[in-house]
N, C-alpha and C positions, 0 to 999 in steps of 0.2 A: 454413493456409487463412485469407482474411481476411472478417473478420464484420462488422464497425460500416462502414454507410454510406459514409463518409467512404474509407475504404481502396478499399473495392470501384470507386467512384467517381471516384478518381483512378487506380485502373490502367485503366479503360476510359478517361477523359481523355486519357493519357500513353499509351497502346497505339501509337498512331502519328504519334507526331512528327515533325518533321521533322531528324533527323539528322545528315544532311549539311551541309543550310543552317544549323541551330545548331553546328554544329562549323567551317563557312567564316566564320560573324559570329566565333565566337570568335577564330580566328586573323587576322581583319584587325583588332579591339578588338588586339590581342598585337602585331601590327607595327606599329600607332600609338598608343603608350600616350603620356598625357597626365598632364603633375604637377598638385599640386593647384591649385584655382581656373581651372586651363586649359582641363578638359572639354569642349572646343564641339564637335568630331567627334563626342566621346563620346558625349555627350549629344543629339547632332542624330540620330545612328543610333537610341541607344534609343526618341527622342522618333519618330519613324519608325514603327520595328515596332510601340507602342505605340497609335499613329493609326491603322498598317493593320488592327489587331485589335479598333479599337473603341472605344478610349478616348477620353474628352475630356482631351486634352493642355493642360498647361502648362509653358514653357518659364523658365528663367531666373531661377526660387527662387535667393535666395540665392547669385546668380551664374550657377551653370549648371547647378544643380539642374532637376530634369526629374520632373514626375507624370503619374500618368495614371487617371481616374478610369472606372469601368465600376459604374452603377447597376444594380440588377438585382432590383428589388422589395424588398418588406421583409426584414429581417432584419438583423443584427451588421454591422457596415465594420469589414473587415481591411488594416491595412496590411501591405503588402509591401516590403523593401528591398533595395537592392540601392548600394556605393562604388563608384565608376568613377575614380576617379584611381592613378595609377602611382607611382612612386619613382625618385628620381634616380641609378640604380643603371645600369651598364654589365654589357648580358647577356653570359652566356658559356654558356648553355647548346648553341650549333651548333645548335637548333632550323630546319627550311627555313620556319619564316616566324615567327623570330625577330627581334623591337624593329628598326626601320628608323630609329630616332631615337636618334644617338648622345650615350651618357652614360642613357638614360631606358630604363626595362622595368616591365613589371609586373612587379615582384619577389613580390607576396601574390596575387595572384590577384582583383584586381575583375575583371578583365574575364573573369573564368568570372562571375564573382558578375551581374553585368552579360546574358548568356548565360544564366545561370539564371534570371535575370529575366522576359526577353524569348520565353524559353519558356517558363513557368508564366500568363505573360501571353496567349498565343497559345494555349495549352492552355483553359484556364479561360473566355475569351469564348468560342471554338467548343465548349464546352460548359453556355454557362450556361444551356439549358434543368433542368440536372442539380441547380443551386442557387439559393438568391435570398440578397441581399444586396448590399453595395457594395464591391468594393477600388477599392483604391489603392496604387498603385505606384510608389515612387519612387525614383528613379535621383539619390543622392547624391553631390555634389562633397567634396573636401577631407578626408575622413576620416584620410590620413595625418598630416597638421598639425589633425587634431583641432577645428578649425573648422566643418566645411562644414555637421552636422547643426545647431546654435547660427545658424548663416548662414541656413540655407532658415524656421527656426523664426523665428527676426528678421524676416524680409523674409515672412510674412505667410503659411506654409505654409496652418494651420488656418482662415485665411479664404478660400483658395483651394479649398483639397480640404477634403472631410468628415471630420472628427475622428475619431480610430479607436476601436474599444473593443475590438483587441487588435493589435499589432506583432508583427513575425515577420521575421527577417533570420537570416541562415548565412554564414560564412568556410571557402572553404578551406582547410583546415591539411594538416603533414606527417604519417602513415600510412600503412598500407597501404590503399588505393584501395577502398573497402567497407564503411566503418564511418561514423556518426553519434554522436557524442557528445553529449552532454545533460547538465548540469545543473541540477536544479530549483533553485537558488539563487543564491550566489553564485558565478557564471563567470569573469569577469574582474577586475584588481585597477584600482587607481585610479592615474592616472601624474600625476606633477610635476615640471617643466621647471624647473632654478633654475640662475640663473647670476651666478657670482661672480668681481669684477675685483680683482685685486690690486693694490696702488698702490705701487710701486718707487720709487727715485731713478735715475733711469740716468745713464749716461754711458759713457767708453771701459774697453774690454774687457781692455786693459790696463791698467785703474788700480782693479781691482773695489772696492779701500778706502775709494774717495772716492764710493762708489754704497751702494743699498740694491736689490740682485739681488730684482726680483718674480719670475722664473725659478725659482731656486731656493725660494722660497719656495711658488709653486705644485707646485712637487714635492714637497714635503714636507706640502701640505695633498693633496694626492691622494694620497698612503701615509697619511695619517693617518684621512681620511674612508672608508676601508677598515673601519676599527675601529668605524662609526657601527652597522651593521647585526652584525658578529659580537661585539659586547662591551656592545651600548647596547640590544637587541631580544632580547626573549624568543625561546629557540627555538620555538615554538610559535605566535610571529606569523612570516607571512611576510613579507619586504621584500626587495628588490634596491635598491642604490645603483650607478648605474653612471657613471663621467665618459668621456659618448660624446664630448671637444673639450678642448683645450689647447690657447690660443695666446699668442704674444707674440716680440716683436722682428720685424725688419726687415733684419738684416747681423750676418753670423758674428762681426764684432768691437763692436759696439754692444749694450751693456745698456739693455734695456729700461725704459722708465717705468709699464708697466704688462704686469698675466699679464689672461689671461679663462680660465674653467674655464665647462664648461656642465656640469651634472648630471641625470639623471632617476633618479626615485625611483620605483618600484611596491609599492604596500601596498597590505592588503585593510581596514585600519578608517584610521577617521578620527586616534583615537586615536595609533598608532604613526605616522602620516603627521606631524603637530604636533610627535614625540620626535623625529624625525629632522631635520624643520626647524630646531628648535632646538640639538638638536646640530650639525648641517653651521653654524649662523652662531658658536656658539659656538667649535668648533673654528678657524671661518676668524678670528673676533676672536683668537684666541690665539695662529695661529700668526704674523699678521701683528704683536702686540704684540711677540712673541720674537724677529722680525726688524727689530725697529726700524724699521717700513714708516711712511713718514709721515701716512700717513690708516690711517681706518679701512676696513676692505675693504666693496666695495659689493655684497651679495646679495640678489637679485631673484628672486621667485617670478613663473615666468612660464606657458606653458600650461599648467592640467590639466584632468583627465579624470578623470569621478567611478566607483565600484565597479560593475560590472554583474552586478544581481541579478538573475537571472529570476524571475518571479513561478510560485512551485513548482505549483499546480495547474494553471494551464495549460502548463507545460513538460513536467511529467507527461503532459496530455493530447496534446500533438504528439509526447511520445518515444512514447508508445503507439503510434500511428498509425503513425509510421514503421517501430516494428517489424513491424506489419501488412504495409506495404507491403515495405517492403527484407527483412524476413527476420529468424528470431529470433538474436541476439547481436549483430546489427548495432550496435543501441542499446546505450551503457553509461556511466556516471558516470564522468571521468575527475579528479572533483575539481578546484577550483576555478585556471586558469591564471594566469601573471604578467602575461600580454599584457592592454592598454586597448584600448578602443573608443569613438568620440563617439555609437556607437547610442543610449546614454540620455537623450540629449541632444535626440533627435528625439521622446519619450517623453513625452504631456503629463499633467499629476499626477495620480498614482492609476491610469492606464492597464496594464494589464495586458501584458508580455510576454515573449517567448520568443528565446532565442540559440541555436543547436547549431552545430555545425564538422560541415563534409562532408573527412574523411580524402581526399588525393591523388594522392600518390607512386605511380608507375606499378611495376606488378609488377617489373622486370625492375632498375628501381634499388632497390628493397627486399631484393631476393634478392640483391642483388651486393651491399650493405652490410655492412662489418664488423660483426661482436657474434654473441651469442649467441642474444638474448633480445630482446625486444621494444624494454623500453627501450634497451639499446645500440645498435638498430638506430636507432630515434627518433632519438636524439641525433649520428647517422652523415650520415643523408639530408640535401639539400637542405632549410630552412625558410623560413618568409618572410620577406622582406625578401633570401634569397642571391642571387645571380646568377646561380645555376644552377638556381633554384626553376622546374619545369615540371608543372604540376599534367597528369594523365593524363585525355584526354580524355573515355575510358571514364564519367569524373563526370559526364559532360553530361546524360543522361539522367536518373541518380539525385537529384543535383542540382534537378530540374526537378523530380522527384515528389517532393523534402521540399518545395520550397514550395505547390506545388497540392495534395497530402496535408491539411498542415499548414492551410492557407488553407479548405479542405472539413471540417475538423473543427469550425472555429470557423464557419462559415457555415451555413446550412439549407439541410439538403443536401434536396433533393426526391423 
């Protein structure tokens, strides 16, 4: 039974949605996904339902950034958010209204996030006699390249809309279709883009004597840089080092004059983020010394993306609620993920706020997954960013009541 305001209040909000037409926006967002900084359908849809519900719209934060503000007497302003760009990924899921734009899909699921938006949005104004206060809601560009939040914040977000005193954003993730996760802390880890060029002698491929192979020497700093995270990092800190990119040459019989390796790193402190840095330039200095490479290799620190802590009291206060609303076990601590986000980014200093993942995975590919046990099955399913990632539309509605939930706890509810 739910008791605190806020619960009661959002299931009378959310009792009758509109269903169908959130579940038809979702799947034209999913045959027209958009990469990043591209959003202008995206965007012009959200910016759209947004108008028809009441907001005062702004278009073209930070590109194609889109808010929408809805005053409503005194009390707290809550932001609301929501990514809308897609990934340059070729679907393969056979979906009947599967990506129409080839090579591009929503691999992670904005455009539920988007959807979720757009109904908590249209929920929440046809109910604000229920509350007072101000959201704001914003439909952000660019989150895949880790730009678009640093983008709308640049280009003048907080003189446009009202400054928040609490953020509130959700990812779909892989799971079984039903659960909320939540941690009051640290959720996400910090990511680091670096990329290092190796500098060869080349020449022909049959005379490799009279060259300096950056090839080979790229190979051997990518088995080496393996050893950065299992022999240089405590077990106890987490980090990944991954080389998502190798490239170099031109022609099966021409040795290159130069390799490029791209790397991303995810840590949870500052601290092991600096060891690993130094290790990856130390390492790439030495193994280009050992190959007689005539320069020194060039390493570039290029995007990152800083830890995402939730601020524990109020994360506490929306996993509450949720459980009010969705039901008890729904909510639970899954400890701290690898994956980044630029949410912190839209975050201005000392503002207090809240991250949870809405689980996806439709019953029917959970139960046909290999494993045992939970985690086996986890690591089986579709995740984001695959090609086969179809989050279960069933989320549409729950979806919509973690952020109207979430949004009525921090507001004054009437």
């Amino acid at each position: 039974m739910t008791s605190s305001p806020a619960a009661r209040t959002a299931l009378d909000l959310t009792a009758d949605l509109p269903v169908p037409d959130l579940e038809d926006f979702y799947r034209d967002l999913h045959r027209h996904p958009e990469l990043s900084g591209g959003e202008h359908r995206t965007a012009a849809k959200l910016a759209e339902r947004l108008a028809k519900a009441g907001y005062d719209t702004v278009e073209g934060i930070g590109g194609t950034g889109v808010a929408g503000v809805l005053r409503n007497g005194d009390g707290p302003t809550v932001l609301l958010r929501a990514d809308m760009d897609a990934l340059p990924v070729q679907e393969e899921t056979g979906l009947s209204y599967a990506s129409s734009v080839p090579g591009v899909m929503h691999a992670c699921g904005h455009d539920l996030h988007v959807t979720w938006l757009a109904g908590a949005a249209q929920a929440l104004a046809a109910g604000r006699d229920t509350w007072s206060g101000t959201l704001v809601l914003v439909g952000q560009p660019a989150e895949e390249t880790g730009s678009g939040a640093a983008a709308m914040v640049a280009d003048g977000l907080y003189e446009r809309v009202p400054r928040p005193d609490v953020l509130l954003a959700q990812h779909a993730a892989p799971g079984p279709a039903g659960f909320y996760p939540h941690v009051p802390g640290l959720i996400m880890s910090a990511s680091t883009d670096i990329d290092i060029v190796v500098h060869g002698l080349g020449g022909h491929g049959s005379r490799p004597e009279a060259t300096v192979d950056p090839v080979v020497t790229a190979a051997y700093l990518v088995t080496r840089l393996q050893t950065v995270v299992s022999r240089e990092i405590a077990a106890r800190d987490s980090a990944v080092l991954t080389v998502g990119r190798i490239e170099a040459g031109t022609r099966h019989n021409i040795i290159p004059t130069e390799a490029r390796i791209s790397l991303n790193l995810r840590t949870q402190s500052d601290d092991v983020r600096e060891r690993m840095i130094a290790a990856i330039r130390r390492i790439a200095s030495g193994e280009c010394l050992a190959a007689g490479c005539p320069r020194e290799p060039e390493v570039t620190i290029g995007t990152s993306l800083p830890t995402m802590v939730n601020d524990a009291d109020t994360d506490r206060r929306i996993g509450a609620v949720h459980t009010e609303v969705l039901g008890a076990g729904t909510v639970f601590d899954p400890g701290p993920a690898t994956g980044s986000e630029d949410f912190p980014r839209l975050v201005p200093d000392g503002v207090p706020y809240s991250y949870w993942f809405v689980t996806s995975t439709p019953a029917d590919v959970w139960d046909a997954a290999p494993g045992t046990d939970l985690m086996e099955k986890f690591h089986a399913v579709p995740s984001n960013h695959s090609p086969n990632f179809a989050p279960d539309l069933v989320t549409v509605v729950p979806g919509v009541r973690t952020l109207v939930s979430g949004a009525l706890e921090i507001l004054t509810v009437n």
